[in-house]
N, C-alpha and C positions, 0 to 999 in steps of 0.2 A: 462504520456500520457494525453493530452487536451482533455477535454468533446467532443463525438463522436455525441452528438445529442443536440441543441441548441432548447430551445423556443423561441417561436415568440418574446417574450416578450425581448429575449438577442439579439436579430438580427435587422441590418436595412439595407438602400439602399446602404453604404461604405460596406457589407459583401459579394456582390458577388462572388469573390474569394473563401469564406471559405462554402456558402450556394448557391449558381446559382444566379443568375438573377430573375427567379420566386419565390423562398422566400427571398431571401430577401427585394423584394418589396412587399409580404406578412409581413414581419416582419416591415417595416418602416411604412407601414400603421395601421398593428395593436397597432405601439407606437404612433405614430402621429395624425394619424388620426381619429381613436374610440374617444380621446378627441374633437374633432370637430364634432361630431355628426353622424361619418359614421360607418356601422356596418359591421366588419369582425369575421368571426367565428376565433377560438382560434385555437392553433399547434404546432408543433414540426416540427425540419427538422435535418438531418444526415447532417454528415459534408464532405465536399470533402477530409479531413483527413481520414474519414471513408471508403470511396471510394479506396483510392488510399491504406488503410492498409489492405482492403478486397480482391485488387489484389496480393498485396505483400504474405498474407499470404495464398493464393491458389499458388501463384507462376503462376498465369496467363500473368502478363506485358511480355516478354520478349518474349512468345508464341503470344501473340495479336498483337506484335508491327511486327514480324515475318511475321506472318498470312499477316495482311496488306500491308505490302510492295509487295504480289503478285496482289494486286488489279490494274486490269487493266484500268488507266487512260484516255486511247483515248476512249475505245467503251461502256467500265462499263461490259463488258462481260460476267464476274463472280461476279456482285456485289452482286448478290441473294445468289452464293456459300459463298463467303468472311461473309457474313451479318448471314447467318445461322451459320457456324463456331465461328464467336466471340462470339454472342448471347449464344451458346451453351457451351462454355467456360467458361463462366462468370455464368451462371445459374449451373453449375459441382460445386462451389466450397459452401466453407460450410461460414454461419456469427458466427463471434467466442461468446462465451459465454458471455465473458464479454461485447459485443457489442448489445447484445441479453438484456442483464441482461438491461443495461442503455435506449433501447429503451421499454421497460415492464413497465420500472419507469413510463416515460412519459406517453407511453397511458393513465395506470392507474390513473396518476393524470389528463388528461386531458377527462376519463370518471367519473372523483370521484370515482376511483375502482370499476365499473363495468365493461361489454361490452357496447362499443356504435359503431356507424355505420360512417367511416371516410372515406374519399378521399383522395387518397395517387398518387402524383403527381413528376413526374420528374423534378427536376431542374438543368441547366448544367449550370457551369462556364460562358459560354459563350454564355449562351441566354438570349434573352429580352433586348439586347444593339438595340441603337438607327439603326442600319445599320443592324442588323441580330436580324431575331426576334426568328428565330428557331421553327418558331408556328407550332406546331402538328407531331416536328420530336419526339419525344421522350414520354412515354409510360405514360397515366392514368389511376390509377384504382378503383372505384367508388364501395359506401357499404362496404365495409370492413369491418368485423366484425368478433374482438376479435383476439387473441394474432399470434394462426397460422397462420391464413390467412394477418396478416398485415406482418409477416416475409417473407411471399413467395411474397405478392407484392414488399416490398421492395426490393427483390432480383429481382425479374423480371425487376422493374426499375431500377436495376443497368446494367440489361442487354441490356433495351434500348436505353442507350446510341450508341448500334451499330445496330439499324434499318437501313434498305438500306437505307433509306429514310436520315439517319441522316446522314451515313454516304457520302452519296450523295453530300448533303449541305454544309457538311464543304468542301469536297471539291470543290463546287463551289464555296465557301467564302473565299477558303484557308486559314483555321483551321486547326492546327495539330494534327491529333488523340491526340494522346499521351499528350496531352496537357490540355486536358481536361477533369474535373471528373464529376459525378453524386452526387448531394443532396436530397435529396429523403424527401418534405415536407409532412405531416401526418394533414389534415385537419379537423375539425369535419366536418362531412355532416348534409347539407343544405337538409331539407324533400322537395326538389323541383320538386320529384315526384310524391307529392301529390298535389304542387302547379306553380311552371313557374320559368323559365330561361332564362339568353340570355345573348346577348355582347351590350356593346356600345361602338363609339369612338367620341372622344371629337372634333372631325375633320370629315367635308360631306367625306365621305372614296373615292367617284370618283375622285371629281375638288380638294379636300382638301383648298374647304373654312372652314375657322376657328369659323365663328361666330354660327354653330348649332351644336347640338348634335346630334347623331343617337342612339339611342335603340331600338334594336330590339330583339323578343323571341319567346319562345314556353311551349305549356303547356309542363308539366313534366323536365323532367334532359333534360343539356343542348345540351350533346352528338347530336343533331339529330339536331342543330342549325350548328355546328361547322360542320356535318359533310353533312351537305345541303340534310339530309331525307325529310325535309319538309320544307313549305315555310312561313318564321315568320310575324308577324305583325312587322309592322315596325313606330316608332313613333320620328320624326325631333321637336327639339326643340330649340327655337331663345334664346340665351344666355342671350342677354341686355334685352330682354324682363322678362327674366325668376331673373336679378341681379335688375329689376326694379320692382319685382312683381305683375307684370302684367301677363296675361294667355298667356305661351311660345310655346304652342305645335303646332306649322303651320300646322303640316300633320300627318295624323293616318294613315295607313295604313292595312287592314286585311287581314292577311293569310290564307291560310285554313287551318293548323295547323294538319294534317288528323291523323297524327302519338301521341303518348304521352307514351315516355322512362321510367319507374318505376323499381324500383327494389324488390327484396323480401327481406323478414324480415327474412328468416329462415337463422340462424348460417352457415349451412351444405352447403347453396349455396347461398355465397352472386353474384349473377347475377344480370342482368339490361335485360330488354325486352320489346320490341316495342309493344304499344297494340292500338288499332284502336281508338282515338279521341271519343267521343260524340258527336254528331251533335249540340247540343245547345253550345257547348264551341267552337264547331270552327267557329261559329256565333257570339263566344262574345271576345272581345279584352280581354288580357289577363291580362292587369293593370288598374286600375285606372285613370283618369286624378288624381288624388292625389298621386298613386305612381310613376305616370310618372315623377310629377313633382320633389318628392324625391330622386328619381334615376339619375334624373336630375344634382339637387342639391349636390349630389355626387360626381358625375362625373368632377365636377365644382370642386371643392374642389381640388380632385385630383391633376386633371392636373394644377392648380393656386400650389399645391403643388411641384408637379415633374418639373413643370415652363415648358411642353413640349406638344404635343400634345398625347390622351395616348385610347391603346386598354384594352377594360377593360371588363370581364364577372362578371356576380351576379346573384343573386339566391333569391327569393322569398318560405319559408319556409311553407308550405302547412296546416303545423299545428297550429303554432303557428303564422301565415300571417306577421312575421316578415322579411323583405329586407334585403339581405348582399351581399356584394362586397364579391367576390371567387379571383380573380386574377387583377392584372394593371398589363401591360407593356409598353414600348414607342410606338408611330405609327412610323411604320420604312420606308412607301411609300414614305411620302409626306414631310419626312423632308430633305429626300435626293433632293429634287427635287427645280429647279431654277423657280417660280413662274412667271418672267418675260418671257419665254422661252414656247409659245405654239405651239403645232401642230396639226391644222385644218385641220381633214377629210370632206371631202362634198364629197354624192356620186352624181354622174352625170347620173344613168340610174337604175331602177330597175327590177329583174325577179319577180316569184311570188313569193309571202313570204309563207316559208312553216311550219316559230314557229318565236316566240316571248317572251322573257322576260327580265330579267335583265338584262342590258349594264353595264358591267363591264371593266371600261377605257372608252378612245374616239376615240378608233383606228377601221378600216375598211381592212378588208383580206382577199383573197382568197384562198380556198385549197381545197384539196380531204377527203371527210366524211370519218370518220373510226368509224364505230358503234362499241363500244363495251362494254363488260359486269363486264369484270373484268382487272386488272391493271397485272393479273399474266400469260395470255393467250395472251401476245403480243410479237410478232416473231421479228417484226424491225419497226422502224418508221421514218419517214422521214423531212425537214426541211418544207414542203408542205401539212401535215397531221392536218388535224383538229379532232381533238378527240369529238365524240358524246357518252353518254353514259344516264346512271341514276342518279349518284353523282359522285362524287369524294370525296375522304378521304386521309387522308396523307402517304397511300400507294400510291400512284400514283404519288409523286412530282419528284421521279428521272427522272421522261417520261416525267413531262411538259416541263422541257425546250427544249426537241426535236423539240416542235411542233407549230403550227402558230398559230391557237385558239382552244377556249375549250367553248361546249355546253353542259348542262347537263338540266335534267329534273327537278330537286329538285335543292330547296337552294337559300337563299337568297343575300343579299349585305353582309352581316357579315359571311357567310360559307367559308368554309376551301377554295373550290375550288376558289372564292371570291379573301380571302386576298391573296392566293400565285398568281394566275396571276399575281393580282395589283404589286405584289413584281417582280414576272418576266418579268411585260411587255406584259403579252400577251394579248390580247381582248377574253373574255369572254361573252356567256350569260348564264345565269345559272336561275332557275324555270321556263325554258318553258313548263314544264308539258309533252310535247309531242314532244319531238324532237325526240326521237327514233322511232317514229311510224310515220311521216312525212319526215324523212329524210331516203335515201337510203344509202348503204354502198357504196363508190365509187362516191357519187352525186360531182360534184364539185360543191361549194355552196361559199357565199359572206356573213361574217359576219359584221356587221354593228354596231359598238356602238357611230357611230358618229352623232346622232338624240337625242338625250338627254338621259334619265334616262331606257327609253325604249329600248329595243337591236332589230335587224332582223335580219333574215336568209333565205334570199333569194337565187333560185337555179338558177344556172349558174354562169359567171363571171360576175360583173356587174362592170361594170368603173368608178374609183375615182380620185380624186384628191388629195395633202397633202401642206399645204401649211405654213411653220414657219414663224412664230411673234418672234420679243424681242420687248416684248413691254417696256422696257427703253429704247428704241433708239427713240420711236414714241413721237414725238413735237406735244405739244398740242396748240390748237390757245386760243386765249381770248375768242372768243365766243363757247358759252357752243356747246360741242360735245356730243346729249345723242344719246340711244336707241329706236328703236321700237320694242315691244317684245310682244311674246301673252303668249307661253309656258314655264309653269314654270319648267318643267325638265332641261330645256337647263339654266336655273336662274344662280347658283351658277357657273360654269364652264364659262359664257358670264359676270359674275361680275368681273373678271379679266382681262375682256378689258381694253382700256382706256376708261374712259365716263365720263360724268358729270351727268350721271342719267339717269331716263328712260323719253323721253319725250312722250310717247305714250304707253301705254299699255290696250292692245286689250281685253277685257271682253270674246268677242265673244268667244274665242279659249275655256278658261276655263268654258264655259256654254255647248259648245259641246263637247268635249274630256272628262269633269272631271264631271259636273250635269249630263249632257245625256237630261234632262228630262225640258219642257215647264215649267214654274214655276207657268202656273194657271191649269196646269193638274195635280199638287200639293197641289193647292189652293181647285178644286173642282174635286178632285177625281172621286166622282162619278156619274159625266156627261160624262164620257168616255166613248164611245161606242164600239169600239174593245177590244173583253173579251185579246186576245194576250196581245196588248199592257197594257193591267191592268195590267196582270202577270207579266208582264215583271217590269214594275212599283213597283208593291209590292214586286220582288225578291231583285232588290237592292236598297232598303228602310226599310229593313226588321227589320233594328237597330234603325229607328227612329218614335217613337209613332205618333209624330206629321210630316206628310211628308214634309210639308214646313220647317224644321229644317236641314230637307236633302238638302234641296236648299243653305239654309244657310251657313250649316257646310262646303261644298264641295268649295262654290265659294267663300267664306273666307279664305279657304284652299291655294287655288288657286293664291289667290290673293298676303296674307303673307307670299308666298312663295318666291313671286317677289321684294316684299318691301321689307322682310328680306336681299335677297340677293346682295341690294343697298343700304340698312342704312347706314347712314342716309341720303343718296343724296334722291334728292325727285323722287318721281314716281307719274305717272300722268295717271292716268284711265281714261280711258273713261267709261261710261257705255252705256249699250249693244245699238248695232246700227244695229242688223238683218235687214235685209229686210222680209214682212210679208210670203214670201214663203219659208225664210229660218227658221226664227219661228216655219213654220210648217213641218219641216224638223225633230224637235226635238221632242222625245217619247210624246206623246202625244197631239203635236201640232194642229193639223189637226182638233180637237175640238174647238180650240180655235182661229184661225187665220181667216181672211176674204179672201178672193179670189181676186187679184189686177192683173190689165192686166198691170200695170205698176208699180211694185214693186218700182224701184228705187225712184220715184216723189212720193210715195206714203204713208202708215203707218210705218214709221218710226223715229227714235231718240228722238227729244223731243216732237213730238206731241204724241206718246206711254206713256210716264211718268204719266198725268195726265186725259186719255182718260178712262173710265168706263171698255173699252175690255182688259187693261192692268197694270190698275193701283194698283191693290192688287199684281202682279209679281212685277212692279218697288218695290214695297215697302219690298219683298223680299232683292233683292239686295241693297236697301238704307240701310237696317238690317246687311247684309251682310259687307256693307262698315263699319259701326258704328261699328260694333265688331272686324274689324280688325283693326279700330282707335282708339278705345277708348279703350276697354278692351286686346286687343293684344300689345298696344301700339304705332304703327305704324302709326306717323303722321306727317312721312314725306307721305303718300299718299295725292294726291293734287284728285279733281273729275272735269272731262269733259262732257260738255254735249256734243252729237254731233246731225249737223242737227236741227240746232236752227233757225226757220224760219224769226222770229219777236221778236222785241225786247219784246215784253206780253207775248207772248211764253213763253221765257227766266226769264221772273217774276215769269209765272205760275209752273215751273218747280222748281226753289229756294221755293218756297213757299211750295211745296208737298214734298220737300227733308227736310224743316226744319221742319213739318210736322211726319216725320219719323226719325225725331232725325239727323238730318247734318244739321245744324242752319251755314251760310254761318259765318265764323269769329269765332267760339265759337270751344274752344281745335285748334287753329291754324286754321281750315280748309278752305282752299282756293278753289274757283270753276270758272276754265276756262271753256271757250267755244271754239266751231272750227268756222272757220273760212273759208265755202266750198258752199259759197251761193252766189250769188254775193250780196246779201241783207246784209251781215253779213258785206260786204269791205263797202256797200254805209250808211250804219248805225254803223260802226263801234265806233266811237265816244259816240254814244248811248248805243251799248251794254258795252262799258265800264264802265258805271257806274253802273252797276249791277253785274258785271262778272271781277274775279282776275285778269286775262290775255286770252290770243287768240293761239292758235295753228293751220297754215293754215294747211288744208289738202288738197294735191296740186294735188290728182288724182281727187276728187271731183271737185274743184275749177275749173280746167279744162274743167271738165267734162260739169258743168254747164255755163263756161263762152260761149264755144263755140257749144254749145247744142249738142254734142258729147255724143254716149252712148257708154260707155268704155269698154261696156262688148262687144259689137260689133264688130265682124272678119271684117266685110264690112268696118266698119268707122273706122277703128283702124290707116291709114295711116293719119286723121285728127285730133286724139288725140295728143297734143303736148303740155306740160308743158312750152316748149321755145317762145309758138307763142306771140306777142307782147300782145295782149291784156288780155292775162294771166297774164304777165309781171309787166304790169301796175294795174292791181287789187292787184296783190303781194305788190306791191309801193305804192300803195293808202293804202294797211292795215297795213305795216308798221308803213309807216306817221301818222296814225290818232292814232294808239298806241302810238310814240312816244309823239306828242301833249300832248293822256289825261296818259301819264308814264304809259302804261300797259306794260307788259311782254310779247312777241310777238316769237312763236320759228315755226318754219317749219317740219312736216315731211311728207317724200318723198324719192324718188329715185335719182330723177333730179343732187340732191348737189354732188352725188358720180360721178352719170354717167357721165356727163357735168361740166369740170372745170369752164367755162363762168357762169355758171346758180349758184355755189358758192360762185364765185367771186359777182356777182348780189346782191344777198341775203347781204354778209357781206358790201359791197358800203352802203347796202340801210339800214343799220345799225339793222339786226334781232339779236337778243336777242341767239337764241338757235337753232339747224338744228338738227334732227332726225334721224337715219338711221338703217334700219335692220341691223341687226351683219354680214351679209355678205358683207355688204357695207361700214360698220364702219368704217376702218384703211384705206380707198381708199378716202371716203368722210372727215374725219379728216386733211388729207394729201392736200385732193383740198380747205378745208377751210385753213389751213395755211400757204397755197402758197399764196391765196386769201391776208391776209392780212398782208404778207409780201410785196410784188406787191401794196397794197395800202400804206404802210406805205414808204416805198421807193419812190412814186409818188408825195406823199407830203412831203418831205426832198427836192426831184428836184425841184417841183414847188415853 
């Protein structure tokens, strides 16, 4: 008879078959990988020989395979009766002596003959392959401690092999029972109830861009990550940056963490139990930037090893404050999927939104609320039913594919309910906190994940659109096709357009959505006059000693989230171009901003940079830029002044930036201006020799050619991008680019809406055309008609 229980040390990623999918990718890491510096705790695993002699000798197969055959495959009827019957069969029978004898050896040698405290972990044949992940069908059992209690686990997991839940799965997957064993791995436990857990994956888990990592976790055991009790901090980090050692981590994110899973130490009940958070721990990120970056580094390894993109949890050891990777498996969503091949939700109407959180997918749905509490109190459900509840756990997956979306209260991007949508397709939002208490039973409600990283839940039906791309069939022209973009949620999922880059990106967005807060009500604090607005200020600042570092952190955040998501095409920033009443729109404004009957003509873009009422905030943001170019690494970010009045202006602005460390030329750095004045077209040759290149911006341009105020309902039928005299400033700024070789690109509307107005542009030889993502593949399309039609013209001529 062949050894019934295999060490890590005998097993690797070829031993599926003889140990599951989950150890033996435990075993290929513990040989491979510990020599490359990644830390796995040590184990044991049963062998599916063990499994299948465990039936044999209860004389269970032939009764189980029986059993099954009455399982009713249209409706699942009886799947609850079938699922307790097998379970119950398999837990009847006894582990024979000598199988008992062989697994005693191991523990003992893997506590050095004492009791130690182990995770004992199900692994089936046939999970963890690239196309079935099997995630959270089959049974974990955590603590473990000492010789009886790791026998009755391991029989319990041979019993979960037939959870509804599992049993469900395969046959979605068309898996045959009978075809498949249980290996039952024996982990040492990780004290990471005295210290933090989580998962990451080597792949953004929505868009499945490749280039960042996701980590995310929670104090204590990981159980309340996976099964979305609470909502984890979440930490995105940029690869290249992280292989160029440089500072990788674009975005932290804080949960509030409120829960923390622990187990007891006593022999007699090794249990796990939910105890209320600290308040000082759910205000402090749970890692390091030094262990983010280790985990990081990990994870890197990994998947360069597996060669694949890979879902992976670990454990932080409370005691001993040592990191170990607990499990890898493959990402099973995003391998499957044709990356060329998108489908665009935009919604076209909104109700009121009654919760908010996680967008999980990019899909938009309507259906009939079904509040509920538990996964075992459900009568029927329908193709129309959207399931609201508290969480979800992997009792509940035979129901999801009933259903059109899933809203939960709890639970991050990495939680159970999480990865199965992703897997089934369905649109989910998950950590609204309060969807049960805002949404009615019966409301018919519109779920939304087609807004970026953010999800809504709006009540009523609200009307959408859907609209598919191959973007291999989309012909790109010679002149560069970028983006305008402000929000970096939408980043990763919008980098698989077609583009040549970002020609415009909007400051504004990420100063209002993502800072919140004026950056001299940061600066001087305590000139604030509203005690509110203090509060309000010192709530979410609470993490940084120095507030102006919050300014920082946030709009840097912001920032290399959008460059990352373009590396290395370049991206081209503006910096901030408020108008002074929208300044004071922001927490604390209102102290700091002057009062303008004419906002637009007024304090703004570059005369802001070095004016006394704002020049400690630019110098914020110059701080801002310089850390996400220099220490982030990110230099393909180009900087735009906008609203540059006079060519001294434009001196005095380079001057205050190199000033604050952006020295114009020095690490690459390039600094265009716009091009929205008619002073910028009649001096344009001037401002070239101070300035990279030029970007018209053609609502301005407009605006000021024909003394048009744009925001005006009255004057809006004389706002016209096409009128001739617009036209001709477009032509003139060109020209005088072309002269002194500056780099000249356009963004705007006009080049999508208007084929003539693209056609125009490429005639008159622009460099590069801009265009929101909803105008992208329309504007792409009218520039390569454009100069298809010119090159044909001159073939004739």
């Amino acid at each position: 008879m062949k050894s019934r229980v295999k060490r890590f040390s005998e097993v690797g990623i070829e031993d599926v078959e003889m140990v599951g999918g989950k150890n033996a990718s435990l075993g290929e890491m513990y040989n491979q990988l510990i020599p490359k510096g990644v830390n796995v705790p040590n184990g044991f695993a049963t062998t599916a020989a063990a499994f299948w002699e465990y039936l044999k000798e209860n004389k269970i197969q032939a009764s189980l395979k029986s059993l099954l055959s009455q399982l009713d495959r249209t409706n699942y009827s009886n799947l609850e009766h079938i699922g307790d019957q097998a379970r119950a069969m398999i837990l009847s029978g006894k582990l024979s002596n000598s199988f008992i004898e062989e697994i005693r050896m191991a523990y003992n040698e893997l506590c050095t003959g004492g009791i130690c405290a182990v995770a004992v972990r199900s692994s089936a044949t046939a999970e963890d392959l690239p196309d079935a992940s099997f995630a959270g069908q089959h049974d974990t059992f955590l603590n473990i401690r000492g010789e009886k209690s790791l026998l009755e686990a391991i029989q319990k997991c041979f019993a979960s092999l037939f959870t509804n839940r599992a049993i469900k799965y395969r046959e979605d997957k068309g898996f045959l029972h009978h075809t498949i064993a249980i290996s039952v791995g024996v982990q040492l436990m990780v004290r990471a109830d005295k210290g933090c857990s989580g998962v990451g994956f080597t792949i953004e888990p929505e868009s499945g861009f490749n280039n960042v990592i996701l980590l995310s976790g929670v104090w204590g055991l990981g159980e309340n990550i996976v099964q979305g009790t609470v909502n984890p901090d979440e930490f995105y980090v940029f690869k290249p940056s992280l292989s160029q050692n440089k500072y990788p981590i674009i975005q932290k994110k804080m949960g509030d963490k409120k829960l923390t899973m622990i187990y007891s130490d006593t022999l007699e009940n090794p249990s796990t139990v939910n105890i209320k958070t600290l308040s000082r721990k759910q205000k402090k990120y749970i890692l390091s930037d030094e262990e983010i970056i280790i985990l990081a580094k990990w994870t890197q390894r990994i998947e360069d090893h597996y060669q694949k993109p890979m879902d992976i949890e670990w454990a932080k050891d409370g005691i001993s404050n040592a990191l170990f990777i607990t499990q890898a498996r493959p990402e099973t969503v995003h391998q499957k999927r044709n990356k060329n091949i998108y489908t665009e939700y935009k919604l076209l109407e909104k109700g009121k939104v009654l919760c908010k959180g996680n967008a999980i997918g990019t899909k938009i749905c309507v259906g009939k609320a079904r509040l509920l509490k538990s996964s075992k109190n459900i009568d029927k459900l329908d193709p129309n039913t959207i399931i609201v509840t508290d969480t979800i756990t992997p009792d509940w997956d035979p129901l999801l594919k009933q259903v059109r979306g899933i809203i939960t209260n709890k639970g991050g991007r990495t939680s159970h309910a999480a990865i199965v949508s992703r897997e089934l397709g369905v649109p989910a939002i998950v950590g609204c906190e309060n969807a049960t208490q805002t949404i009615k039973d019966g409301d018919i409600i519109t779920i939304s994940c087609g807004q970026g990283k953010k999800g809504y839940v709006y009540l009523g039906e609200s009307k959408f659109e859907m609209k598919e791309f191959d973007f291999s069939t989309i012909k790109m022209p010679m002149t560069e096709a970028k983006m305008i973009l402000a929000d970096p949620e939408n980043a990763f999922q919008l980098s698989f357009y077609p583009n040549n880059g970002v020609g415009l990106l909007r400051m504004e967005f990420i100063i209002t959505h993502i800072v919140k807060v004026h950056p001299m009500a940061l600066i001087h604090f305590k000139k604030i006059d509203d005690v509110t607005v203090k509060k309000e200020i010192e709530k979410i600042t609470f993490a940084y000693p120095e507030k102006e570092d919050y300014f920082i952190d946030k709009l840097s955040q912001g920032i290399a989230t959008i460059a990352a998501a373009f590396y290395p095409k370049e991206v081209i920033l503006r910096l901030s171009d408020f108008k002074t009443n929208e300044y004071a729109n922001l927490m604390g404004g209102k102290d700091f901003e002057p009062k303008e009957g004419n906002p637009m003509l007024g304090f703004r873009g570059a005369s802001r940079y070095y004016h006394p009422l704002y020049k400690e905030g630019f110098a914020l943001e110059c701080k801002a830029i310089k850390r996400v170019r220099e220490i982030m690494g990110f230099t393909n970010i180009k900087v735009m002044v906008p609203f540059c009045r006079t060519v001294e202006e434009g001196k005095k602005v380079i001057a205050i930036m190199e000033d604050n460390g952006l020295k114009r030329g020095e690490n690459a750095l390039e600094i265009y201006v716009m091009i929205e004045i008619p002073s910028n077209v009649i001096l344009a040759q001037e401002f070239a020799q101070i300035f990279d290149g030029f970007s018209i911006g053609s609502n301005d341009l407009t605006q000021f050619t024909l003394g048009v105020d744009r925001d005006s309902e009255l004057m809006g039928t004389l706002f016209d991008e096409n009128d001739e005299a617009v036209m001709k400033m477009i032509e003139m700024a060109i020209k005088s680019a072309q002269k002194t070789n500056t780099k000249i690109g356009l963004c705007g509307q006009a080049p999508s809406d208007f084929p003539e107005f693209a056609a125009f542009l490429i005639k008159t030889g622009i460099n590069s055309i801009s265009f929101n993502p909803d105008a992208l593949i329309q504007g792409i399309s009218n520039m390569y008609k454009a100069e298809k039609t010119q090159d044909q013209n001159i073939i004739v001529s």
